[in-house]
C-alpha positions in Angstrom: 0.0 0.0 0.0 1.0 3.5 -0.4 2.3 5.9 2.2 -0.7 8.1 3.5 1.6 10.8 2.1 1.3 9.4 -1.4 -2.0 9.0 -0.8 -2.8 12.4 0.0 -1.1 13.5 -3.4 -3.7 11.7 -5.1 -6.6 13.7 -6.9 -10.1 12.2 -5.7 -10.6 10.2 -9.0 -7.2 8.1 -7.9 -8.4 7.7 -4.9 -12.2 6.6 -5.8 -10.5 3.8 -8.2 -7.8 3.0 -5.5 -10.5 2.3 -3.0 -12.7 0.6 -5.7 -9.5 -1.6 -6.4 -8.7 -2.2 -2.4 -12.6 -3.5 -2.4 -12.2 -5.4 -5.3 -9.2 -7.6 -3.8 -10.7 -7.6 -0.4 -14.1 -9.2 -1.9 -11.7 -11.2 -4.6 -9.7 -12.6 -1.2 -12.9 -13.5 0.8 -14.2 -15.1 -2.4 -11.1 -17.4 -2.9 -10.6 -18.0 0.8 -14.4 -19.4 0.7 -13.4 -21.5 -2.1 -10.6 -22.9 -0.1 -12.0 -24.0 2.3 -14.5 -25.5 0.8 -11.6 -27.5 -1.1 -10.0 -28.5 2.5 -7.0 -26.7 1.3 -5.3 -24.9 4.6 -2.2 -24.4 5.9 1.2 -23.7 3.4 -1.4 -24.8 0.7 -3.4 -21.9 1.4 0.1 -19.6 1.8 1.5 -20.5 -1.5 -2.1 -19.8 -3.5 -2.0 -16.5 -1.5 1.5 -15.6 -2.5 0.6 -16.8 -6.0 -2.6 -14.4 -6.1 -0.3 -11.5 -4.4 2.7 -12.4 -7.3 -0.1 -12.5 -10.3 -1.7 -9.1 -9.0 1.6 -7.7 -8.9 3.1 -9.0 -12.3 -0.4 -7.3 -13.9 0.2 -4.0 -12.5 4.1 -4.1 -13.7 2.6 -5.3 -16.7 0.4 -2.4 -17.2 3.1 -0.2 -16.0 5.7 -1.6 -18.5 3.1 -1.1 -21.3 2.3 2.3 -20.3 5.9 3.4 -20.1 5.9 1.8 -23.3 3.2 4.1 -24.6 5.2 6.9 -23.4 8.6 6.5 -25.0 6.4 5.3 -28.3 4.8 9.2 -28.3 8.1 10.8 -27.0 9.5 9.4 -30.3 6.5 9.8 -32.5 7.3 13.9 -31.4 11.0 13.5 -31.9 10.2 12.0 -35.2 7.6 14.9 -35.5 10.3 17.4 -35.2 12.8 15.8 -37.1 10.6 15.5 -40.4 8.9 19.4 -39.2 12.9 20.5 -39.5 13.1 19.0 -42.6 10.1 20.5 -44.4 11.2 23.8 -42.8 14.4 23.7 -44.4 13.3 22.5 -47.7 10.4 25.2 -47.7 12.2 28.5 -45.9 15.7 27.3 -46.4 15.8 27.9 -42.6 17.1 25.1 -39.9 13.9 24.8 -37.3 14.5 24.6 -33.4 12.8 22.7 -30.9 11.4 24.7 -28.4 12.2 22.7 -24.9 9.3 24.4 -22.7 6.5 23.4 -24.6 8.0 19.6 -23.8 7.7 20.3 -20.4 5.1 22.6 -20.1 2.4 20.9 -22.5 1.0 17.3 -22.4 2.7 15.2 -24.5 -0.3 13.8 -26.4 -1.2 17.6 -27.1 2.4 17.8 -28.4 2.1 15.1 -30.9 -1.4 16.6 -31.9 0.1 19.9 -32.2 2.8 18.5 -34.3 1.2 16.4 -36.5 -1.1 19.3 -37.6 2.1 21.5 -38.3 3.8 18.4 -40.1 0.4 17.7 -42.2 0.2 21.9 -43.1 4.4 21.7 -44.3 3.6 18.9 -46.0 0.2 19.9 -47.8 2.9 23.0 -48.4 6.0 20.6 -49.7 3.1 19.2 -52.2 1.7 21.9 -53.6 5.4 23.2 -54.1 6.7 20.1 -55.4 3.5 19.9 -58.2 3.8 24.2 -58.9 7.8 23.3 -59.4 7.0 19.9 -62.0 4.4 22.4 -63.8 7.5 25.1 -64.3 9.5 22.8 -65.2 7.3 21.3 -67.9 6.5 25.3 -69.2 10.4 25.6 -68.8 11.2 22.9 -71.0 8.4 23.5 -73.8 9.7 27.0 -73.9 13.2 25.9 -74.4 11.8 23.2 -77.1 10.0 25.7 -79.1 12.8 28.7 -78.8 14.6 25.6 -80.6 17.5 26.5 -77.6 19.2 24.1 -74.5 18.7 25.0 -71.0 22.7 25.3 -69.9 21.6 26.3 -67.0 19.2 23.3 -65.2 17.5 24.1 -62.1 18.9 22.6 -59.6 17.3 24.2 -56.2 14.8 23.1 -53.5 11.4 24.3 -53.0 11.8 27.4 -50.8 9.7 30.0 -51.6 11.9 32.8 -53.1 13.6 29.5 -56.2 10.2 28.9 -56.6 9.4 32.7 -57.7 12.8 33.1 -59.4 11.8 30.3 -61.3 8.4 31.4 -61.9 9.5 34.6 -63.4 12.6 33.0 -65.3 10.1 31.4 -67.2 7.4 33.9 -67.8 10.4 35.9 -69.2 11.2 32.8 -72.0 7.3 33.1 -72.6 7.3 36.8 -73.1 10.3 36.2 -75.8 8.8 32.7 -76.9 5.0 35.0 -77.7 7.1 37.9 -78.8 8.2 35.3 -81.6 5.6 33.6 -82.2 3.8 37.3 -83.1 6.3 38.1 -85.5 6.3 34.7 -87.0 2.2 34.8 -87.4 2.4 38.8 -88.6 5.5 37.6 -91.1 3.2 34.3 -91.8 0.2 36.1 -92.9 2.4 38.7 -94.9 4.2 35.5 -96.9 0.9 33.9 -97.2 -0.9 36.8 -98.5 2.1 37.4 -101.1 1.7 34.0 -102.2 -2.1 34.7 -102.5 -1.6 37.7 -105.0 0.9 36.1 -107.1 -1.1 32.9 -107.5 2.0 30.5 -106.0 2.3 27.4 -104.1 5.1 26.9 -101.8 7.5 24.2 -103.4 10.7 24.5 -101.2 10.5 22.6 -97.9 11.1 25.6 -95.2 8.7 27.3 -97.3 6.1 24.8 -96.3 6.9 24.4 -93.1 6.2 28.2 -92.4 2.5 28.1 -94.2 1.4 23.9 -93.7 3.1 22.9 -91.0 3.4 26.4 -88.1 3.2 24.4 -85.3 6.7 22.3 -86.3 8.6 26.1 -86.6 11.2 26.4 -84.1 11.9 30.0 -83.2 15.5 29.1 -83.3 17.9 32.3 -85.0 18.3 30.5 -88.4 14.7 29.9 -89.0 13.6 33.6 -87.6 17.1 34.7 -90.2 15.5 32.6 -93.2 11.7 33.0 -92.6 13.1 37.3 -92.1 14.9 36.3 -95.6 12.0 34.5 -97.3 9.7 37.6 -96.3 12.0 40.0 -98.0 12.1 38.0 -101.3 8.3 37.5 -101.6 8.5 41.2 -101.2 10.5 41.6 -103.4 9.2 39.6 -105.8 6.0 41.0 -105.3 6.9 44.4 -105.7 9.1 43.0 -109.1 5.7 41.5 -110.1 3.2 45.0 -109.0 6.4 47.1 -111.3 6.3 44.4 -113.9 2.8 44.7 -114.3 2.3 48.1 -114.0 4.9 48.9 -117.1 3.5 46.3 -119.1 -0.4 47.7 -118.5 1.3 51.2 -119.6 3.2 49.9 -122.4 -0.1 48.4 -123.8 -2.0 51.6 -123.3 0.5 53.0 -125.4 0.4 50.8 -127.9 -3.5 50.2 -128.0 -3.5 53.6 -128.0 -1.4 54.1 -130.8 -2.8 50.9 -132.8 -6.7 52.5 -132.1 -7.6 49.5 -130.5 -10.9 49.6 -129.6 -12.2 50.3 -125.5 -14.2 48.0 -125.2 -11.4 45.5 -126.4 -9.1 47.3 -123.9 -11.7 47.0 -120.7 -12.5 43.1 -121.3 -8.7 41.8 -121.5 -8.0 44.8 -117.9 -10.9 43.1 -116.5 -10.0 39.4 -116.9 -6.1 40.0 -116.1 -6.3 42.0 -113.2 -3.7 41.6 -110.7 0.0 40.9 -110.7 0.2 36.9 -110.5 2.0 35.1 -112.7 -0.6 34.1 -115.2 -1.6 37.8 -115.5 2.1 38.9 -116.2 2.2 36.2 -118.8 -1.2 37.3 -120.6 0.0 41.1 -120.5 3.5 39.8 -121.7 1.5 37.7 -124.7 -0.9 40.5 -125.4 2.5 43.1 -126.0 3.6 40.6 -128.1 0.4 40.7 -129.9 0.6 44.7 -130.3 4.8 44.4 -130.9 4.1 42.5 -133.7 1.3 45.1 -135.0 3.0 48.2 -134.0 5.9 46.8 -136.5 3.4 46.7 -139.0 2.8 50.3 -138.3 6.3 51.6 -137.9 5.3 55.1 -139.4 2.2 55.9 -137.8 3.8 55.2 -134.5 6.8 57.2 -135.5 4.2 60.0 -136.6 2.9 59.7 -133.1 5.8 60.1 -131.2 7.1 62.9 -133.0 3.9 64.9 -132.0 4.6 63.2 -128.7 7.6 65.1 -128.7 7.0 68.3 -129.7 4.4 68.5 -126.7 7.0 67.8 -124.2 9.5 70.1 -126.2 6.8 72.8 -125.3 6.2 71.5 -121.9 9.8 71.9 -121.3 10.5 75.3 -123.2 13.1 73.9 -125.8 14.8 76.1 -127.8 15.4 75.1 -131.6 18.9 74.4 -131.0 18.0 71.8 -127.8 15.5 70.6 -130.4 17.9 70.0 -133.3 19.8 67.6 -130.7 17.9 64.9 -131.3 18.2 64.5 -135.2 16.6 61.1 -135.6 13.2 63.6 -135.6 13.8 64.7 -139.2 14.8 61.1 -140.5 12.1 60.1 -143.5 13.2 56.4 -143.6 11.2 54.5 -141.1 12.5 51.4 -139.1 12.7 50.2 -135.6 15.7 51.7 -134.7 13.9 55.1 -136.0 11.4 54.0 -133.5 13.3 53.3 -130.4 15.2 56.7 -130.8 11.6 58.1 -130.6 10.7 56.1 -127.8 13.5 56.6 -126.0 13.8 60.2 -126.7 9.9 60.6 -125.5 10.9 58.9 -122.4 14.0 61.1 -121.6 11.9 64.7 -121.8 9.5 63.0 -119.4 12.2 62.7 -116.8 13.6 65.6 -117.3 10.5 67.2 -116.6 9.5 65.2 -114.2 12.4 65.5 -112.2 12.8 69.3 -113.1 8.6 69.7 -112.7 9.1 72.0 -109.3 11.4 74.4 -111.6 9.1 74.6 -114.3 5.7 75.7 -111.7 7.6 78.0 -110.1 9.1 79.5 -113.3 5.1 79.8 -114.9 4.1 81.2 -111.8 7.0 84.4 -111.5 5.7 85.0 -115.3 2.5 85.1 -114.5 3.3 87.2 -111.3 5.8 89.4 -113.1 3.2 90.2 -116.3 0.8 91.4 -113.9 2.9 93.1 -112.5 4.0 95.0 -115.2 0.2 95.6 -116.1 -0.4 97.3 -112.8 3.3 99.5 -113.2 1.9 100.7 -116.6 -1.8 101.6 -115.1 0.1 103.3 -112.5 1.5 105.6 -114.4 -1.3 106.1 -117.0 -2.1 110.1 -116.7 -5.8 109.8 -117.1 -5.8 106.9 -114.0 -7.5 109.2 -111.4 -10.4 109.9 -114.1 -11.0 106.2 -114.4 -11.7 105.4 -110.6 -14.6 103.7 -111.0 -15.6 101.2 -108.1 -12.4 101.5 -106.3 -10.4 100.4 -108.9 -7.4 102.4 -107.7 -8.1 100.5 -104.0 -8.2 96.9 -105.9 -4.8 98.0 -107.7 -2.8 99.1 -104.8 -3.8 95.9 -103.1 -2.8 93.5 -105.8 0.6 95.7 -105.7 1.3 94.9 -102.4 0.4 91.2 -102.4 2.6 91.3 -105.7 5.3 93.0 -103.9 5.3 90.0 -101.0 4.4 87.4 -103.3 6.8 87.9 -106.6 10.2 87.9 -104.1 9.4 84.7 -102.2 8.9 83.0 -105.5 11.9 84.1 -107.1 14.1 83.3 -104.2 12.7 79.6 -104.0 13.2 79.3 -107.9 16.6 80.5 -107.5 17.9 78.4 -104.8 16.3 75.3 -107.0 18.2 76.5 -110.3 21.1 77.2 -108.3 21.0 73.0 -106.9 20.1 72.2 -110.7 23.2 74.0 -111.7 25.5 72.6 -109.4 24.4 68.6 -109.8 24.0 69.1 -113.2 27.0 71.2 -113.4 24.9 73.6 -116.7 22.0 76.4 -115.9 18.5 75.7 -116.3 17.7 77.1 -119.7 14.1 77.9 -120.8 14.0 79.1 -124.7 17.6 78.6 -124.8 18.4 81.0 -122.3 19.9 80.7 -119.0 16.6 81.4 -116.5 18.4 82.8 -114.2 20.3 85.4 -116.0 17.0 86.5 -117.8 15.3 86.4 -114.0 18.7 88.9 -112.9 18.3 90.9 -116.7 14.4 91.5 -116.3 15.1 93.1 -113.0 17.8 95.4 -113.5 15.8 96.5 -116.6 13.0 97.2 -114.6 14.7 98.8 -111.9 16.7 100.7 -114.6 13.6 102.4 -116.0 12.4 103.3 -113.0 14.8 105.6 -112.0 15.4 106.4 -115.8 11.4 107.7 -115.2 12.5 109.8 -112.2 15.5 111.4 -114.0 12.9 112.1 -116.8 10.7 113.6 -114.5 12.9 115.7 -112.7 14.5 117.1 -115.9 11.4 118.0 -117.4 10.4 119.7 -114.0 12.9 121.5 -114.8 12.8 122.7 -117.8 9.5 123.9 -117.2 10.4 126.1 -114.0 12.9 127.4 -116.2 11.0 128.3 -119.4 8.3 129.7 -117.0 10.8 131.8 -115.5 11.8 133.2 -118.7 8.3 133.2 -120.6 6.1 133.7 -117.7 3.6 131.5 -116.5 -0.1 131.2 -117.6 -3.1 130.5 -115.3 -4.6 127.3 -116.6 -7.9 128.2 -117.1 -10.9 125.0 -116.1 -11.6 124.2 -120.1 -7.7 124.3 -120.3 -7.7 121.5 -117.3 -10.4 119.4 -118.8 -9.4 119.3 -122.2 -5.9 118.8 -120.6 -4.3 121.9 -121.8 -1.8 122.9 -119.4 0.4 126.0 -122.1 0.0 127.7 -125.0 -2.1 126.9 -128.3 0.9 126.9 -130.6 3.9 125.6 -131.0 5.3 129.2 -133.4 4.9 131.1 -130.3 7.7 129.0 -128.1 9.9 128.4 -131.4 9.3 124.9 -131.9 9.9 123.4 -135.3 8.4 119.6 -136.3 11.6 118.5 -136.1 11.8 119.3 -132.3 8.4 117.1 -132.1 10.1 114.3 -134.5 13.0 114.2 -132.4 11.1 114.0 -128.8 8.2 111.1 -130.1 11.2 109.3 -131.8 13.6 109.3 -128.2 10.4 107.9 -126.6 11.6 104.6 -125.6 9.3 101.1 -126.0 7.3 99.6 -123.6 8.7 96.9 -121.8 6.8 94.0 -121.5 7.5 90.9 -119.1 9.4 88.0 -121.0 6.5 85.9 -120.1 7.6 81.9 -120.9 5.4 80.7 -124.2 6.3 77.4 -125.6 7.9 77.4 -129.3 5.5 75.0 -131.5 7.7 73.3 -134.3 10.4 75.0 -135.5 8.8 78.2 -136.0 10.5 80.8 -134.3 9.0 82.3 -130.8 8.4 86.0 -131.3 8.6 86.4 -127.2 12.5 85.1 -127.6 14.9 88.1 -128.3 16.8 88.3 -130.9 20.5 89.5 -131.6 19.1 93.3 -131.9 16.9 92.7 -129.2 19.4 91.3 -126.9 21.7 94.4 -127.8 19.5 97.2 -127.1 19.0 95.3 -123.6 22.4 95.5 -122.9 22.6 99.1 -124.2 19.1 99.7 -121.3 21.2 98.3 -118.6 24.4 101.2 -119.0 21.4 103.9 -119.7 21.8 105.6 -116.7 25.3 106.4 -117.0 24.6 108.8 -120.1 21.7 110.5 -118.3 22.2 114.8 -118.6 23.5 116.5 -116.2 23.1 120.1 -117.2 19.6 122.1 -117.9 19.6 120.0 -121.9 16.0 119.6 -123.2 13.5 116.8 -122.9 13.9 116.2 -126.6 17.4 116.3 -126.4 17.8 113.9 -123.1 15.1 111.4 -124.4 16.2 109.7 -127.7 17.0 105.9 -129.2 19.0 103.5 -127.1 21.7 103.9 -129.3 21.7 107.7 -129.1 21.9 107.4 -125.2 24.8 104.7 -125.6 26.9 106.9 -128.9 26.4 109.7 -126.1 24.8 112.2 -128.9 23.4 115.2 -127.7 21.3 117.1 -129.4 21.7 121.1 -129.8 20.4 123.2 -126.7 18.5 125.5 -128.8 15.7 123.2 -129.5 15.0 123.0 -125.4 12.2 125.1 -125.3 10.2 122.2 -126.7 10.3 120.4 -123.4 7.6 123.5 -122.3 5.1 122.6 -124.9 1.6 121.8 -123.5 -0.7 118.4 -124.3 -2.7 121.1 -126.2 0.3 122.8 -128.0 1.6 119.3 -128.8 -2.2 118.4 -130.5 -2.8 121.5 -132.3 1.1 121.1 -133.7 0.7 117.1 -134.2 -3.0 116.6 -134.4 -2.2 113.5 -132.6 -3.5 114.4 -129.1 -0.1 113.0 -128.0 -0.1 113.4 -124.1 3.2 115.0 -122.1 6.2 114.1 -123.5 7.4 112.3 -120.4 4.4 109.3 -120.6 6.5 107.9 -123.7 4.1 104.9 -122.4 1.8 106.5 -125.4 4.3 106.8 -128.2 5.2 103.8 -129.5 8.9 102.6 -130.5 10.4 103.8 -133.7 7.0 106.1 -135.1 8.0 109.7 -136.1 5.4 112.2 -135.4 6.0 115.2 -137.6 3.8 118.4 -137.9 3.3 120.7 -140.7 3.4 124.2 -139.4 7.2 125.2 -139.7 8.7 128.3 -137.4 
């Protein structure tokens, strides 16, 4: 039995089922006791079955004992084992070494323990799984990636299952997809393209890569040979497409020309465009046999299509302002015996003036519009200085004039500088100027305005002399009042010419130094061989010369209108008429039509005389 002390220790429960157990042996012993001595069995008979009762109760308790000590060290090792495989997973998930914490072994019931562990070991290893099948899965998508990039991995995975090589992983291989999809777009866009070329030119892929990239996709590795070769196949479809679009194209011009020139019918023409359309290759061989068709005609027809060409040519000799000596280049035009080699010069003489004029075709707009800008501006110069303007004012006309002056005056400079800088690059790549009519366009651009700016200030030298003049023959003669009939029928002296001393030849001598009008040298296109009458000639050319040096033999001293204002060549010769004839620069619109009976206005408008007509008068002094 146990000490009271030990007794004491025990909770109730013990001590109900001790008690319980003390009464169980007690009743057991009476029990047996009855039993022997109803078997006669006393004395050492009795002692040894009660020492073998005492030894078989005490064996069953060790017995019990030994098994539940056996039970103990079984769970203490089912949580060692816990532990172990808990440190395992944790290194294989975290990479980290797990400890055991030592008060929860002393502080918590073991059987708690093992249920505490277990549930951690089944979550690690629910974990461990799910790891373990997300790592197989990466490893497939690595290996398919690597398949179809048509590459090696040389560099394996080799880690565990921790969370940060299972990411690294993760995104190692999303990167292989994004290149792997960024692949397989340009191969589907290239594809397409290829497929759609071999569409339009009516083909069937014949080589084996070539059938590999439109029948069989899914067997294209992304390797860098077949992205280099399917990058190379693209570029000779297109290629060969755009050889075929070209081919085509020419060959549907060439046959324009010629149906044009053989008079083939349209309806003919719309039929055989409609059923060829295109530019595979059973359209380019149709248009290829239908030239040969019109070939064959058109060598039939060598003259006519000689005939042809030639008026062919002359339109693009206009187009291009030839001059007859650029025209008498091409001598083959004048030839009477017709063959083909007559013919080809004509063709390729027709194709030569269009590139020159297409290449040049910038030059030639902006050169039509400075004419056009420079003849109207010479239009509103001359109505500028028409005397009788201010009586013609009708509507604002003077209003609309001095507002086309001024856009003129912006316009005209910006277009001659752009035309200059182009004939300047024309002149330097093609090392010779830019002619139009045979004359260098830039020269006669620089000649038109030092002419014009020359006979502007010749018209205010002209206008100062005469101004003076007339102070000084009013000074000397006196001046009249100009009565209103005098001002409207614009009479502005006296009646006569005999009362200033003025023969005819003083009035023959002042209409005959009026000088021309100077028109714009507008661009018109020379037809033929005729010559162009807006072309200068030799004479021409030299009384241009003489205008530019016409102000350095202005006068100087108080010499006559009639004697300052004479031919060209008078201004260049430096001839000066006698000083006694001055007077005449005095004589009044109304002396000058009762003397003439031309009704000649001042003689400083020489805009109203024209060039080289003598007016003469009959009354003598």
């Amino acid at each position: 039995m146990k000490s009271p002390r030990c007794v004491e220790s025990l909770d109730a429960e013990t001590l109900a089922v001790s008690n319980d157990l003390h009464k169980m042996q007690l009743n057991a012993l009476r029990e047996l006791l009855s039993i022997w001595r109803d078997m006669g069995i006393h004395g050492e008979a009795k002692d040894s079955r009660l020492k073998s009762v005492s030894s078989h109760v005490s064996r069953l308790l060790q017995d019990m004992v030994e098994e539940e000590k056996n039970n103990k060290l079984m769970l203490v090792q089912r949580i060692t084992q816990y532990w172990k495989d808990i440190r395992k997973l944790g290194k294989e998930l975290s990479g980290e070494t797990m400890n055991i914490p030592e008060e929860q072994l002393d502080s918590t019931p073991l059987y708690q323990v093992e249920k505490r562990l277990a549930e951690k070991w089944t979550g690690m290893l629910k974990v461990k799984e799910e790891r373990v099948e997300q790592l197989e899965d990466l490893q497939k998508r690595l290996d398919d990636v690597w398949y179809k990039l048509g590459k090696k991995d040389l560099s394996p995975f080799t880690g565990g299952i921790t969370e940060f090589e299972i990411e690294a992983l993760k995104c190692r291989v999303q990167l292989l997809e994004q290149e792997r999809d960024r692949l397989q777009t340009v191969f589907d866009e290239t594809r397409n393209a290829i497929q759609q070329i071999f569409n339009d030119l009516d083909m069937m892929p014949t080589f084996p890569f070539d059938k590999m990239v439109l029948c069989e996709p899914s067997s294209f590795l992304f390797d860098h040979k077949n992205m280099v070769d399917l990058k190379k196949l693209h570029q000779k479809m297109e290629q060969k497409l755009s050889d075929s679009r070209d081919s085509a194209t020419e060959l549907r011009e060439r046959l324009s020309n010629l149906w044009e020139r053989l008079q083939i019918s349209s309806e003919y023409r719309e039929t055989f465009l409609n059923a060829h359309r295109g530019y595979s290759h059973p359209t380019l061989c149709a248009l290829k046999e239908e030239l040969k068709r019109c070939e064959a005609l058109k060598k039939a027809n060598i003259e006519n299509f000689v005939c042809q060409l030639r008026e062919e040519i002359v339109s693009w000799w206009e187009r291009c302002y030839f001059s007859d000596q650029q025209k008498n280049k091409f001598q083959a035009f004048y030839y009477t015996d017709f063959n083909e080699d007559v013919l080809e010069l004509h063709e390729l003489e027709v194709n030569k003036l269009k590139t020159y004029y297409e290449k040049n075709r910038d030059i030639f707009q902006l050169a039509d519009q400075r004419s056009e800008l420079w003849v109207k501006m010479q239009q509103l110069e001359a109505r500028a200085n028409d005397p009788n303007r201010l009586f013609n004012n009708r509507g604002g006309q003077l209003l609309r004039e001095e507002r086309e002056r001024n856009v003129l005056a912006k316009t005209l400079p910006k277009i001659e500088a752009e035309l200059k800088d182009r004939l300047l690059v024309y002149q330097q790549e093609n090392s010779t100027p830019f002619l139009i009519n045979g004359e260098n366009l830039l020269d006669t651009i620089e000649q038109q305005n030092n002419e014009r700016l020359g006979m502007k200030e010749l018209q205010k030298q002209l206008k100062k002399v005469t101004r003076n003049n007339q102070l000084e023959i009013e000074s000397k003669l006196g001046s009249k009042p100009v009565t209103p009939t005098s001002v409207k029928r614009g009479r502005l002296g006296p009646s006569t010419p005999s009362m200033l001393g003025v023969s005819h030849k003083t009035l023959s001598l002042a209409a005959r130094s009026a000088p021309p009008k100077t028109e714009g040298v507008t661009l018109k296109r020379k037809a033929g061989n005729s010559p162009n009458p807006n072309v200068p000639s030799r004479t021409q050319e030299s009384n241009s010369k003489t205008r530019r040096n016409i102000m350095s033999h202005l006068p100087s001293d108080n010499l006559s209108i009639a004697s300052g204002i004479g031919p060209y060549s008078e201004f260049q010769a430096g001839s000066i008429i006698n000083s006694s004839i001055m007077p005449s620069c005095s004589l009044t619109e109304s002396a000058r039509a009762n003397e003439c009976g031309e009704g000649l206005s001042e003689l400083c408008c020489w805009e109203k005389l024209s060039p080289g007509v003598e007016h003469t008068c009959t009354d003598t002094i």
